[in-house]
C-alpha positions in Angstrom: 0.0 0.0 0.0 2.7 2.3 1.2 5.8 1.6 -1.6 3.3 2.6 -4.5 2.2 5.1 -2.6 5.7 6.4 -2.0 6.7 5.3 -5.5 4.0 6.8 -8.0 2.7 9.7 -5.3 3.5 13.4 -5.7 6.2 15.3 -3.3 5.8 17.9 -1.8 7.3 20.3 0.9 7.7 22.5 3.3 10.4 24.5 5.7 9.5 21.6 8.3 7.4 18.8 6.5 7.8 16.3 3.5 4.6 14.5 2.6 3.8 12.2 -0.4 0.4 12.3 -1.4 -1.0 9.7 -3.5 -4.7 8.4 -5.1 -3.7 5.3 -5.2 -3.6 4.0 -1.9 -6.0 4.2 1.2 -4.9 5.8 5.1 -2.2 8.2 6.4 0.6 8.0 8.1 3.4 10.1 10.0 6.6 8.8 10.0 9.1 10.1 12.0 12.8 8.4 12.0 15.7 8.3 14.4 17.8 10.8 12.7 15.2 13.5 12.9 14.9 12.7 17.0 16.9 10.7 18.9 14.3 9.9 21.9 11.5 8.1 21.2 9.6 10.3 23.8 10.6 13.4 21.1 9.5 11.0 17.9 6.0 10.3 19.8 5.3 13.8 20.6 6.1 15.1 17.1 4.2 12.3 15.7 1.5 13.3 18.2 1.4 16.8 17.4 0.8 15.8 13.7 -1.8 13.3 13.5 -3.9 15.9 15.9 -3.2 18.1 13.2 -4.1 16.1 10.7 -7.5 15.3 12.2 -8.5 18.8 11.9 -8.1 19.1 7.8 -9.4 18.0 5.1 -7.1 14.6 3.8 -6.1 12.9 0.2 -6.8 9.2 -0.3 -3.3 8.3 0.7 -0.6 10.8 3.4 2.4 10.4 4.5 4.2 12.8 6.4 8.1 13.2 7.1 8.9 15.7 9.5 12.1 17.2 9.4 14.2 18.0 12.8 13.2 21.9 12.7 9.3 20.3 13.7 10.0 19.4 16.8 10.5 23.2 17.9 7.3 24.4 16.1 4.2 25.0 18.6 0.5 23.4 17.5 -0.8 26.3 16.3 1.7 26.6 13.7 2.2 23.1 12.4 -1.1 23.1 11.8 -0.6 25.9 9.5 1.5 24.7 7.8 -0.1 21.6 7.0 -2.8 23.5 5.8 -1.0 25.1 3.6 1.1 22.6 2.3 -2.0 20.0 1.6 -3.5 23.1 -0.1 
């Protein structure tokens, strides 16, 4: 579901997000590696932070979001702007 996704979907991005969007595939997802935040605590809260995001604007078929390592300083209020605008 996720490789052709990931494979055939569009890019796009953002000063603290990467997201792939797709009609392909069904669902979202937020993934979050090591290499953006070393504690898992940090990873969950970004990851967190997003999907409540998330749940507040209109989706695609098919998400997935990469945050970069400059998300985990951004307050609520404005990752959810710029989700907004990025999935605009």
């Amino acid at each position: 579901m996720f490789p052709a996704a990931i494979k055939n979907g569009r890019r796009l991005s953002s000063p603290n997000f990467s997201a792939v969007v797709s009609t392909e595939a069904r669902g979202y997802a937020v993934v979050v590696p090591k290499k953006v935040a070393r504690l898992s605590v940090t990873r969950h809260r970004i990851k967190r932070r997003v999907l409540s995001a998330l749940r507040t604007l209109s989706l695609p078929p098919a998400l997935i979001i990469f945050p970069k390592a400059s998300a985990s300083s951004v307050s609520y209020e404005d990752t959810q702007a710029e989700l907004k605008r990025l999935l605009s």
